[in-house]
Backbone as JSON Lines, residues from 0, in Angstrom:
{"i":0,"aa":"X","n":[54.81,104.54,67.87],"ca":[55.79,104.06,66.94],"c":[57.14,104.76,67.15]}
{"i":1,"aa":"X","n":[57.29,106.16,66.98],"ca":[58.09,107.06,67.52],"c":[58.91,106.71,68.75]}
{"i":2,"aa":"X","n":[58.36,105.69,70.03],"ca":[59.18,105.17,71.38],"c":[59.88,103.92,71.31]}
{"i":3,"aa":"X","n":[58.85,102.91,70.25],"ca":[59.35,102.04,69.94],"c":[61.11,101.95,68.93]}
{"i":4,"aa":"X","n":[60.5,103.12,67.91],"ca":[62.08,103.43,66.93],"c":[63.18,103.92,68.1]}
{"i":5,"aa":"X","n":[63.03,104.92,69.36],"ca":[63.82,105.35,70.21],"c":[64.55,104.4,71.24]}
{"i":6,"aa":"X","n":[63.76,103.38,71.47],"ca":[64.18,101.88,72.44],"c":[65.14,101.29,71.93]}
{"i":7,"aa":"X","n":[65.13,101.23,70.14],"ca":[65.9,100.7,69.85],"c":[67.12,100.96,69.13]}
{"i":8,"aa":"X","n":[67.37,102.76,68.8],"ca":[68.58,103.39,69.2],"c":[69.18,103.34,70.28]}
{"i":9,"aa":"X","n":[68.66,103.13,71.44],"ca":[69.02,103.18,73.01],"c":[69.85,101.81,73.21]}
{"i":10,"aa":"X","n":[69.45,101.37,72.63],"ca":[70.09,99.76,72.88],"c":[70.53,99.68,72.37]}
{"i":11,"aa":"X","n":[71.17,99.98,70.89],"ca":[72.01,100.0,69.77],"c":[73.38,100.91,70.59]}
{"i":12,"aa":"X","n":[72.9,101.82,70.79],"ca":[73.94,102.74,72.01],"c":[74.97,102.14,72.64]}
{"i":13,"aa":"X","n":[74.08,101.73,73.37],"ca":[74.09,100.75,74.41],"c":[75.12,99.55,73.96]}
{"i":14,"aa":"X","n":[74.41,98.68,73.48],"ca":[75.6,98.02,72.71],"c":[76.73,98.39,72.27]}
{"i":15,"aa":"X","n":[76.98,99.56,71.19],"ca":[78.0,99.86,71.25],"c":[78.71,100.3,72.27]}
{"i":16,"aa":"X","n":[77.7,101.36,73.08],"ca":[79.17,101.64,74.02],"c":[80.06,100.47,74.58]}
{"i":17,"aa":"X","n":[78.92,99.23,75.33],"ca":[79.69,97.84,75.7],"c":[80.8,97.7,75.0]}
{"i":18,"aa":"X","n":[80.81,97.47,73.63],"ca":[81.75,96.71,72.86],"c":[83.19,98.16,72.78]}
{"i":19,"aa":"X","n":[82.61,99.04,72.86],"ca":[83.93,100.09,73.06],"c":[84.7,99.54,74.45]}
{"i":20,"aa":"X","n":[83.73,99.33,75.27],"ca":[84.21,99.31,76.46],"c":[85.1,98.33,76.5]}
{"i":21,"aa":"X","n":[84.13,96.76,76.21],"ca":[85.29,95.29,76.24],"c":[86.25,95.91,74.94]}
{"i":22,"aa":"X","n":[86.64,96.49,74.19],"ca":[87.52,96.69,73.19],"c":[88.79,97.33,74.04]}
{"i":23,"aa":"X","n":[88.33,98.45,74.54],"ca":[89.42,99.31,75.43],"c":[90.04,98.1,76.48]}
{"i":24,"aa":"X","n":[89.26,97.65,76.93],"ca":[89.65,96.67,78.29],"c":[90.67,95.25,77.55]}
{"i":25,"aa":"X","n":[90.24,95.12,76.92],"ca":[91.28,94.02,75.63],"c":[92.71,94.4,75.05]}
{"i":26,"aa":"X","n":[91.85,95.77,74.63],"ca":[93.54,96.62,74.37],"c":[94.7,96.58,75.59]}
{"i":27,"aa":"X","n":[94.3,97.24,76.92],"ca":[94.94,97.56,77.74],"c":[95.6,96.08,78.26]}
{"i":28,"aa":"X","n":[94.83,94.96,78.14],"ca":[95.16,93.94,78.98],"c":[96.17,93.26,77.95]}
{"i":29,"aa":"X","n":[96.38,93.58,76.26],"ca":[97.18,93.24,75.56],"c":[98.63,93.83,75.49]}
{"i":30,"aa":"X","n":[98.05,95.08,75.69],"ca":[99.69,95.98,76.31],"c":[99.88,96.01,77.35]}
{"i":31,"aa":"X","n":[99.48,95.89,78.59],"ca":[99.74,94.99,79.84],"c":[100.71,94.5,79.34]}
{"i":32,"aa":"X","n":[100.32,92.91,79.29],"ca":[100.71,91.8,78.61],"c":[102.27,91.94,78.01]}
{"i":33,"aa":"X","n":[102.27,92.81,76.96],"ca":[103.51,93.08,76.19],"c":[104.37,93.72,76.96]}
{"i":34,"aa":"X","n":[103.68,94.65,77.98],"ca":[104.75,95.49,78.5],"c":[105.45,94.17,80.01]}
{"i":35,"aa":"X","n":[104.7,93.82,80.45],"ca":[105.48,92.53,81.71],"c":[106.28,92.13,80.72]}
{"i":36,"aa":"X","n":[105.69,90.88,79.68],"ca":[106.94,89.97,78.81],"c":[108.26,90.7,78.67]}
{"i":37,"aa":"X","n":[107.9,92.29,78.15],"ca":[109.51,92.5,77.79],"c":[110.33,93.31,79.33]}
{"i":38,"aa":"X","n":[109.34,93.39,80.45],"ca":[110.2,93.6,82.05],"c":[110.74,92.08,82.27]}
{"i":39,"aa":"X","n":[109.25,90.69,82.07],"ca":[110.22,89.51,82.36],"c":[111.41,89.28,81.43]}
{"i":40,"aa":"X","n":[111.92,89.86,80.45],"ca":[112.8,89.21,79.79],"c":[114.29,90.0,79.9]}
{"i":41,"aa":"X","n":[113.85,91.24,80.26],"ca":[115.31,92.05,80.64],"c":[115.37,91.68,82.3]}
{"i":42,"aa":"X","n":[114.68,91.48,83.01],"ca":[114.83,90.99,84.15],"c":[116.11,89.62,84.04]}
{"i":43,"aa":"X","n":[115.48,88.27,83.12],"ca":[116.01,87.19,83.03],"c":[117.86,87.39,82.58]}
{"i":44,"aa":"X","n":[117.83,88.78,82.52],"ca":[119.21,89.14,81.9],"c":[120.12,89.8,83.22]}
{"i":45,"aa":"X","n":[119.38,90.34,83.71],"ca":[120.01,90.62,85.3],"c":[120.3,89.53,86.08]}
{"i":46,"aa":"X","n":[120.68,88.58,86.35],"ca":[120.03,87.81,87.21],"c":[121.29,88.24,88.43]}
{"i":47,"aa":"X","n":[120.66,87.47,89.97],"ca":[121.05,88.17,90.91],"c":[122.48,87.92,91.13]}
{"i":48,"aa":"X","n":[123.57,87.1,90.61],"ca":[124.64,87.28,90.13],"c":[125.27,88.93,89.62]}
{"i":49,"aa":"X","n":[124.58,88.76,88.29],"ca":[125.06,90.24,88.06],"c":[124.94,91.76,88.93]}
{"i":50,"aa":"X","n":[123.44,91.7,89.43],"ca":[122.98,92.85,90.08],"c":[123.7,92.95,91.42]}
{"i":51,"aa":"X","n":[124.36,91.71,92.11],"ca":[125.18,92.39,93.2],"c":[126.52,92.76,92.87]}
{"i":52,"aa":"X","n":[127.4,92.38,91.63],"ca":[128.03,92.82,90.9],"c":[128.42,94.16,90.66]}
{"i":53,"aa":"X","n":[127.17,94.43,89.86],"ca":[126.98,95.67,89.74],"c":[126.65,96.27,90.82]}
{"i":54,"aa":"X","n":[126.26,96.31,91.53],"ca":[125.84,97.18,92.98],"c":[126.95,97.19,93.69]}
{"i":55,"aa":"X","n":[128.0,95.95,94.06],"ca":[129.08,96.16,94.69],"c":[130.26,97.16,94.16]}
{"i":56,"aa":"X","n":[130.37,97.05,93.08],"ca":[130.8,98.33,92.11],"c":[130.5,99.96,92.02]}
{"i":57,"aa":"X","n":[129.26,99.63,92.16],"ca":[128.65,101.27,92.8],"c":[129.01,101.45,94.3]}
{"i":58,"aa":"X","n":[129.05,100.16,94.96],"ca":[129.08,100.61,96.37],"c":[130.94,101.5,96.19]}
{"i":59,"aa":"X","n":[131.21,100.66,95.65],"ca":[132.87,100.55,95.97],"c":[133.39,102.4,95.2]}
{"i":60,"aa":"X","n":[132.41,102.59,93.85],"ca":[132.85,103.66,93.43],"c":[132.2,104.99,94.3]}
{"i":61,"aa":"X","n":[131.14,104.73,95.48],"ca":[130.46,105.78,96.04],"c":[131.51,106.23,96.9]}
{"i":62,"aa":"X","n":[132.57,105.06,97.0],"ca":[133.32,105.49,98.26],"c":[133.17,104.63,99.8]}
{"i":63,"aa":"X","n":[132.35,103.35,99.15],"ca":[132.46,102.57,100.59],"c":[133.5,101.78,100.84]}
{"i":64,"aa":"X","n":[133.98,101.18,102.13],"ca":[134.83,100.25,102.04],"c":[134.1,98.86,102.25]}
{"i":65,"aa":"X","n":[134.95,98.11,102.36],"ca":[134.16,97.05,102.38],"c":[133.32,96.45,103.72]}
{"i":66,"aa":"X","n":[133.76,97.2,105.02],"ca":[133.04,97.25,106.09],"c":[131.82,97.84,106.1]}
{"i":67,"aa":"X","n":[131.87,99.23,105.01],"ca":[130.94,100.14,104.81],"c":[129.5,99.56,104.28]}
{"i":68,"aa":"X","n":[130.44,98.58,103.06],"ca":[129.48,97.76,102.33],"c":[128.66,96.59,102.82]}
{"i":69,"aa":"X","n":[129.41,96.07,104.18],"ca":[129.1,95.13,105.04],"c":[127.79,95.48,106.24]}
{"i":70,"aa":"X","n":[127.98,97.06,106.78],"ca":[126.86,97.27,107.35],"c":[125.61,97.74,106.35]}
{"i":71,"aa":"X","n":[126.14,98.69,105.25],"ca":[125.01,98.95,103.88],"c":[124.03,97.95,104.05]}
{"i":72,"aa":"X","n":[124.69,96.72,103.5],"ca":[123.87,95.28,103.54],"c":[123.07,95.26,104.48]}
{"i":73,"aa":"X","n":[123.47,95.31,105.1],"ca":[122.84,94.62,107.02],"c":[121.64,95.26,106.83]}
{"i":74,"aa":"X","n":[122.11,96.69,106.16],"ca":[120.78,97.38,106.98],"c":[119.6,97.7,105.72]}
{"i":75,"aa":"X","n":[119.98,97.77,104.67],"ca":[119.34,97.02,103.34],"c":[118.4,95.68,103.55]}
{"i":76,"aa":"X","n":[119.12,95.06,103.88],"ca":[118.36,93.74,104.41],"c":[116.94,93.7,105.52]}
{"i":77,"aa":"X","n":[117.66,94.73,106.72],"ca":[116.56,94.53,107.61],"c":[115.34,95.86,106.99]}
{"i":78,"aa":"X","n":[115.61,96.69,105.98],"ca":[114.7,97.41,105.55],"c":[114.23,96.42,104.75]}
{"i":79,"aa":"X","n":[114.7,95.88,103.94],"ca":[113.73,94.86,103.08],"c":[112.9,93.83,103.85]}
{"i":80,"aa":"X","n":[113.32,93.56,104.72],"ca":[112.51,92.69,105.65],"c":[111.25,93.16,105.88]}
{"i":81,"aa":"X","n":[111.57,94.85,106.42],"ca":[110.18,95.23,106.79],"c":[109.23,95.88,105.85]}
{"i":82,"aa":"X","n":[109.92,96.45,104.51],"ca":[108.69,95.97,103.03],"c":[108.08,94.65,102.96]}
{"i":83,"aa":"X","n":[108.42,94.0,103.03],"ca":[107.78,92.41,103.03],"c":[106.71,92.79,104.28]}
{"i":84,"aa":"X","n":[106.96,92.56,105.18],"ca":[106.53,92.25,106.11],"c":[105.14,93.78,106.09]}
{"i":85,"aa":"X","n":[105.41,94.77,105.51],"ca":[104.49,96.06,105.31],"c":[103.55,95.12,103.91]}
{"i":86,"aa":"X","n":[104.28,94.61,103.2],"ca":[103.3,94.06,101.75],"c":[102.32,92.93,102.22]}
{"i":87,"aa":"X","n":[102.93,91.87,103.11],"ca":[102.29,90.61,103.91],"c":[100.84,91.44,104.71]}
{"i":88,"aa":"X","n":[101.22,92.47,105.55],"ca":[100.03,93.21,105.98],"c":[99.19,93.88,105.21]}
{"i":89,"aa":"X","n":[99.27,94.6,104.02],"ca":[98.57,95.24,103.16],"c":[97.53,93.63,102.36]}
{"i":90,"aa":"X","n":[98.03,92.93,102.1],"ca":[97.64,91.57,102.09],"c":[96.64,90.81,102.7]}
{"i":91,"aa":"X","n":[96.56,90.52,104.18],"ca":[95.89,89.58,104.8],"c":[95.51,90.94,105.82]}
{"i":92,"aa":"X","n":[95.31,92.11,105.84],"ca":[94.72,92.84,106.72],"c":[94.05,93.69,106.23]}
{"i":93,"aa":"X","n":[92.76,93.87,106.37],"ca":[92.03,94.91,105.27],"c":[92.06,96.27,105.49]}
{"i":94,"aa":"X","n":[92.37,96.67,107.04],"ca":[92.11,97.85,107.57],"c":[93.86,98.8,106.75]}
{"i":95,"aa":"X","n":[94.19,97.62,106.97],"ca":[96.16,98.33,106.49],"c":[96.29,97.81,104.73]}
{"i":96,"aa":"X","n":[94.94,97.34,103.8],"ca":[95.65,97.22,102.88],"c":[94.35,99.09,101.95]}
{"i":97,"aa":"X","n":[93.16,99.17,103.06],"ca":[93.24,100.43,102.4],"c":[93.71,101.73,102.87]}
{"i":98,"aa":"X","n":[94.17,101.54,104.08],"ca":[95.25,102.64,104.1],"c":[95.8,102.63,103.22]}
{"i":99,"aa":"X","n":[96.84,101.38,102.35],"ca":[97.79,101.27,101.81],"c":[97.25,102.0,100.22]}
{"i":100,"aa":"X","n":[95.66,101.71,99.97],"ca":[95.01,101.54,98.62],"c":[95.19,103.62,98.99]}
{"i":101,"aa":"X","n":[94.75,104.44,99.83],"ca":[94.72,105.71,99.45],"c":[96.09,106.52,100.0]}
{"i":102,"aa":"X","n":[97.09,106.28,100.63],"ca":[98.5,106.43,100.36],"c":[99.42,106.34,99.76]}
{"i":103,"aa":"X","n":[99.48,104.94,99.03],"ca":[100.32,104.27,98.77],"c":[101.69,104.06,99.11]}
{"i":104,"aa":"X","n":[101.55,104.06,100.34],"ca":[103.01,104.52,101.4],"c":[103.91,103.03,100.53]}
{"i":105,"aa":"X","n":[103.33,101.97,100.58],"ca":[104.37,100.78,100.54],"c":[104.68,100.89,98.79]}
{"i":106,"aa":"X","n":[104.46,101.89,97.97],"ca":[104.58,101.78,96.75],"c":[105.9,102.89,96.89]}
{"i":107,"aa":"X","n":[105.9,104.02,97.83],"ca":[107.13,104.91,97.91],"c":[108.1,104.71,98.86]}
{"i":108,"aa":"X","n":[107.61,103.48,99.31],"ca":[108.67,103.29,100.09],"c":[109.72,101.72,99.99]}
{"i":109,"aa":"X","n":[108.9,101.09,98.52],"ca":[109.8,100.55,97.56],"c":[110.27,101.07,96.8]}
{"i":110,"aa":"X","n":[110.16,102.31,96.21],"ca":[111.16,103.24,95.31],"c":[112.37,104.13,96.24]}
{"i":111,"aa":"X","n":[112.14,104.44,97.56],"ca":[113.02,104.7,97.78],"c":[114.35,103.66,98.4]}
{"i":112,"aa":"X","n":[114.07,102.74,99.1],"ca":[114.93,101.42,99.13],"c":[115.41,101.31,97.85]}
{"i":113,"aa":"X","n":[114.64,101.28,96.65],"ca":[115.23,100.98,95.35],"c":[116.47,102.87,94.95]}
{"i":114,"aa":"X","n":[115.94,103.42,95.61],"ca":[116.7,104.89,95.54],"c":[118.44,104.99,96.15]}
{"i":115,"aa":"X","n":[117.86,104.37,97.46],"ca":[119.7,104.13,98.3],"c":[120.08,103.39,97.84]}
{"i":116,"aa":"X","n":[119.0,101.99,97.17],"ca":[120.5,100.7,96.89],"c":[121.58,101.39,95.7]}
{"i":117,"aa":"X","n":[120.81,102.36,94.72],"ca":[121.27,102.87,93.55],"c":[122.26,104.14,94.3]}
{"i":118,"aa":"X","n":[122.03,104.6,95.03],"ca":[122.51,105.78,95.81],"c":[123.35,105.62,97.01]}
{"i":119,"aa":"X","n":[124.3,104.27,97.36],"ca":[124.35,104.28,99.17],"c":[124.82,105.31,99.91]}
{"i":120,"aa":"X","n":[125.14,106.48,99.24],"ca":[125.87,107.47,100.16],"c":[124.31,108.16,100.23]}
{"i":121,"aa":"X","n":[123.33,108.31,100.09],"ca":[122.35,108.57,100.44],"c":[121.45,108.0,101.8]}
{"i":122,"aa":"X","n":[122.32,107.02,102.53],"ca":[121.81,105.95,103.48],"c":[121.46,107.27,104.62]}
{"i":123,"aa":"X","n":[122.67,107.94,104.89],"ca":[122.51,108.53,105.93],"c":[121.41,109.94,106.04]}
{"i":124,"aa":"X","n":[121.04,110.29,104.8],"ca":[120.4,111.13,104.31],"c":[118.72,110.87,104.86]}
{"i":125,"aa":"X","n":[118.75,109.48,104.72],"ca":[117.47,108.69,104.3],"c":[117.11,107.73,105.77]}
{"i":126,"aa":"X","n":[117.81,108.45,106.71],"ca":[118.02,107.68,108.71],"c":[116.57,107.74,109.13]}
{"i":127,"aa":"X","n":[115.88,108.77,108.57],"ca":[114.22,108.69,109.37],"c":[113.44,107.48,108.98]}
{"i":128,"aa":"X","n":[113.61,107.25,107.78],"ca":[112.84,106.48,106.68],"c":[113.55,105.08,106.69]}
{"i":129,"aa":"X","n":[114.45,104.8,107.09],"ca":[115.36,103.68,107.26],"c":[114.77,102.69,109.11]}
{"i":130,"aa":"X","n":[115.18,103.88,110.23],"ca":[115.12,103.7,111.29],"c":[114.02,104.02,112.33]}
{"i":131,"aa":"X","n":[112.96,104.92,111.45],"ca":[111.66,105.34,112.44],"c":[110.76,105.03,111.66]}
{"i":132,"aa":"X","n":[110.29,105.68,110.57],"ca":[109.4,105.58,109.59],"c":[109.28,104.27,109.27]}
{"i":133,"aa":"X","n":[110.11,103.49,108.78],"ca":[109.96,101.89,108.03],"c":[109.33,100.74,109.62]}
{"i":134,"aa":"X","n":[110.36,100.92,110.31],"ca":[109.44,100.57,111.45],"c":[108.57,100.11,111.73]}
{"i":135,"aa":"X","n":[108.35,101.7,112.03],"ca":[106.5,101.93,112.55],"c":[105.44,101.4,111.95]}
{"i":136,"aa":"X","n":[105.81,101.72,110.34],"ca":[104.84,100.86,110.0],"c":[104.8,99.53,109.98]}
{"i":137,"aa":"X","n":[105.88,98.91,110.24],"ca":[105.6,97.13,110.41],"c":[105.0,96.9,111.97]}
């Protein structure tokens, strides 16, 4: 009688822990949730109008000229090319998306692209990671 009363604390347990569990997992996926809506909605307020705006403004107050700002771009561009082209592989290649899962090289090496566009006098600072490093890995 005594194993029988114990089986069915165990499962009572049991149960609860489940329902803690789907509870926590509900929570998180609800503040998820809240936290994207209010990135999509200050996003919808940037739009890419303003943000080169504003960026050409930073370029201009860092001290670039407008040639300066003309190669910046160029080379902004072909680094963004090869994030894409590093995210496309982490993607459809399994061997390079768990490299990617215990490095997270392509997660720091969208914050720093996101670092010079905010920074361009930092371009030259940032020549390994721009011209060898970004590269290699594509």
């Amino acid at each position: 009688m005594h194993l029988h009363m114990m089986g069915h604390s165990l499962s009572g347990l049991l149960g609860l822990a489940i329902s803690l569990i789907v509870t926590i997992f509900i929570i998180k996926m609800i503040v998820g949730l809240i936290i994207l809506g209010r990135q999509k909605s200050s996003e919808r307020g940037n739009s890419p109008e303003i943000k080169m705006k504003h960026n050409m403004k930073n370029y201009r107050e860092a001290g670039l000229s407008d040639s300066d700002i003309k190669l910046f771009r160029e080379n902004m561009a072909e680094a963004k090319s090869h994030i894409k082209a590093w995210e496309t592989a982490c993607r459809t290649i399994t061997d390079v998306s768990v490299i990617e899962d215990v490095t997270g090289g392509l997660s720091a090496s969208k914050k720093t692209f996101q670092f010079i566009v905010k920074n361009p006098q930092e371009l030259t600072k940032q020549s390994d990671f721009l011209y060898k490093w970004l590269p290699n890995m594509t």
